[in-house]
ChimeraX commands (.cxc) that place a marker at each C-alpha (Angstrom):
marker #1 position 98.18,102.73,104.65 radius 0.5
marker #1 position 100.52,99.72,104.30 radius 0.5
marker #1 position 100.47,97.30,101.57 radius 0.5
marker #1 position 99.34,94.28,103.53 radius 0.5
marker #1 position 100.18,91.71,100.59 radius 0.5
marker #1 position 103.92,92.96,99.86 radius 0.5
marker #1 position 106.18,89.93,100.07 radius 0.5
marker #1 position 109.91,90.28,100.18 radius 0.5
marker #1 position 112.75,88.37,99.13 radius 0.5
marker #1 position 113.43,85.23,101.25 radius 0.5
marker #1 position 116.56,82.71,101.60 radius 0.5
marker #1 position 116.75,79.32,103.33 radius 0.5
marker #1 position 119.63,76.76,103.75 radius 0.5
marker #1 position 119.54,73.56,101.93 radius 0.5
marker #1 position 121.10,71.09,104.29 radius 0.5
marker #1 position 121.05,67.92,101.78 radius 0.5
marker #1 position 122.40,69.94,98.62 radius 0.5
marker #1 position 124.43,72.21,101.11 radius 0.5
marker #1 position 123.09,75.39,99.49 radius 0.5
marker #1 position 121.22,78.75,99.35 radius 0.5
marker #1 position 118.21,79.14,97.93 radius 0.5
marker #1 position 117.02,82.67,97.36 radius 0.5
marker #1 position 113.64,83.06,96.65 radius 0.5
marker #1 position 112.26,86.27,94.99 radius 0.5
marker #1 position 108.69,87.34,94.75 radius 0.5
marker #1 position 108.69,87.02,91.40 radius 0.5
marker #1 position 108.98,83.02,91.92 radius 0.5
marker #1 position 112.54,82.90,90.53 radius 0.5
marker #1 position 114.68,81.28,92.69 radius 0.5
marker #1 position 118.68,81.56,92.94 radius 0.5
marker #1 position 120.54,78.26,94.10 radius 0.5
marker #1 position 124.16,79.37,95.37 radius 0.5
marker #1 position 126.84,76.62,96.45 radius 0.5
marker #1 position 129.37,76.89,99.06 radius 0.5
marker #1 position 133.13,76.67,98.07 radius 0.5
marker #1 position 135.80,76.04,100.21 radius 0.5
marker #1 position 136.35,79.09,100.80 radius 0.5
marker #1 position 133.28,80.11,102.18 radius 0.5
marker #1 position 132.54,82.11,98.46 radius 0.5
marker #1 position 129.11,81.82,97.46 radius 0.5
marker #1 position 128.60,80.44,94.08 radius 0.5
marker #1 position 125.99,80.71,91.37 radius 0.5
marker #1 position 125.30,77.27,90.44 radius 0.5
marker #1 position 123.93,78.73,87.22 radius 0.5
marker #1 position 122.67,75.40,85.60 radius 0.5
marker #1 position 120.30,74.88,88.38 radius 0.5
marker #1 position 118.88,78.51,88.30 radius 0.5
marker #1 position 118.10,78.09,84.45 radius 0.5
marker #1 position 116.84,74.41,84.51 radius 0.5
marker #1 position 114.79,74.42,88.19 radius 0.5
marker #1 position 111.00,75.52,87.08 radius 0.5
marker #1 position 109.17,76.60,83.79 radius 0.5
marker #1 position 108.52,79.50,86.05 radius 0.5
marker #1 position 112.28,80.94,86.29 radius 0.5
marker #1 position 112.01,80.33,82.29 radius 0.5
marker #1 position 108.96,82.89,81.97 radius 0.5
marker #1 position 110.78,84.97,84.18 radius 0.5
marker #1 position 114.07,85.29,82.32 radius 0.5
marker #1 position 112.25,85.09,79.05 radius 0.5
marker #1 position 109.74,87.82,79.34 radius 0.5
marker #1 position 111.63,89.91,82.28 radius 0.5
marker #1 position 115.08,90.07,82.58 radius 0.5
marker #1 position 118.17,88.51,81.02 radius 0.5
marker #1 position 119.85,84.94,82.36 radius 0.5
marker #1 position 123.17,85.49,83.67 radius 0.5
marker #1 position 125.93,84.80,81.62 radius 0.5
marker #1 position 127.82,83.42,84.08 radius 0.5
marker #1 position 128.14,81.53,87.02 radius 0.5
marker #1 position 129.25,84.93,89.97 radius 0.5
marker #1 position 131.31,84.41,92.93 radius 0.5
marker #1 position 130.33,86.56,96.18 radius 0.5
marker #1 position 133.09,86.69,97.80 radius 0.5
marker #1 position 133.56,86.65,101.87 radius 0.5
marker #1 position 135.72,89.48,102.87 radius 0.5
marker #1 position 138.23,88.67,105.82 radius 0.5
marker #1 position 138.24,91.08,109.15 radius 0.5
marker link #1:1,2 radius 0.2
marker link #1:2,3 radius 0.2
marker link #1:3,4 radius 0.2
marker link #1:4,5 radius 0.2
marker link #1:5,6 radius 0.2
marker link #1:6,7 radius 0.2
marker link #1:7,8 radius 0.2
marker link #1:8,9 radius 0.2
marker link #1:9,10 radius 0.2
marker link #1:10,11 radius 0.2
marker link #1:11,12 radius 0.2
marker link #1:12,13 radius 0.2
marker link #1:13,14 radius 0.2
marker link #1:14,15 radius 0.2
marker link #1:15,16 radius 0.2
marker link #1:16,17 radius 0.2
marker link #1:17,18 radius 0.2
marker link #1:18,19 radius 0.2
marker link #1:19,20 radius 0.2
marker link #1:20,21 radius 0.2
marker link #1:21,22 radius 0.2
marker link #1:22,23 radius 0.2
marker link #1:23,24 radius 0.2
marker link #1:24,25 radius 0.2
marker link #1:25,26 radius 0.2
marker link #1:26,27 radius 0.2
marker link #1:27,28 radius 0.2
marker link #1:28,29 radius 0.2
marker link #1:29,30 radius 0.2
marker link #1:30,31 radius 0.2
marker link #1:31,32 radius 0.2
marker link #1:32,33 radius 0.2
marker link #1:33,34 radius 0.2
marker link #1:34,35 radius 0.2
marker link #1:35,36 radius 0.2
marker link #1:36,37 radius 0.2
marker link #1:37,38 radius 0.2
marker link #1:38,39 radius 0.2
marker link #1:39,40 radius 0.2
marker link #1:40,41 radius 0.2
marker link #1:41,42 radius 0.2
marker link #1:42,43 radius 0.2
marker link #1:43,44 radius 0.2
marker link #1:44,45 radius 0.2
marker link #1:45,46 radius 0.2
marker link #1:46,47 radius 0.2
marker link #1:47,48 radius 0.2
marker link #1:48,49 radius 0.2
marker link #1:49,50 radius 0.2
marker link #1:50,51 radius 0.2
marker link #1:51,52 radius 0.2
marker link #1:52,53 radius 0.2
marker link #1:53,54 radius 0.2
marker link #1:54,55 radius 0.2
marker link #1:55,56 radius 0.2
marker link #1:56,57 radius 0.2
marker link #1:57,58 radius 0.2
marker link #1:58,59 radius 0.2
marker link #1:59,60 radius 0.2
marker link #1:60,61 radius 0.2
marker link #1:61,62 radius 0.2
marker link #1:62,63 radius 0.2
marker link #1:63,64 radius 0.2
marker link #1:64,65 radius 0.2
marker link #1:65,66 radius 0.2
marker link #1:66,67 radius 0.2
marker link #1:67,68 radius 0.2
marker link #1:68,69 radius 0.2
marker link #1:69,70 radius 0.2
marker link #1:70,71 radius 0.2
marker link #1:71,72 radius 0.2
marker link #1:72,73 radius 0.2
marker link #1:73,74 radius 0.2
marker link #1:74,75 radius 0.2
marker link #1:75,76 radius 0.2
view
């Protein structure tokens, strides 16, 4: 029987800020900036200042990140 309520992960594209948002169930959400080029990167003072919820959340869940990670777009 499938779990009717399960909720996954979602991500949208901020147009104004020109970022991604990733937004976890856990109603944490991940803000990721756009470098030139075409990295994504953690805008880590957003993350940790955004909501008194992503403060529960890193306080009574998991640790903040330390630092502000690169994903980095691999070339074909």
């Amino acid at each position: 029987k499938p779990n009717r309520a399960y909720q996954k992960n979602t991500w949208v594209y901020d147009e104004v800020n020109h970022q991604i948002i990733i937004n976890r169930i856990e109603g944490v959400q991940f803000f990721y900036k756009i470098d030139e080029d075409h990295n994504l990167v953690m805008d880590l003072d957003k993350i940790l200042n955004s909501s008194e919820s992503t403060s529960r959340y890193f306080n009574q869940n998991y640790p903040a990140p330390a630092k502000a990670y690169v994903l980095k777009k691999l070339d074909n």
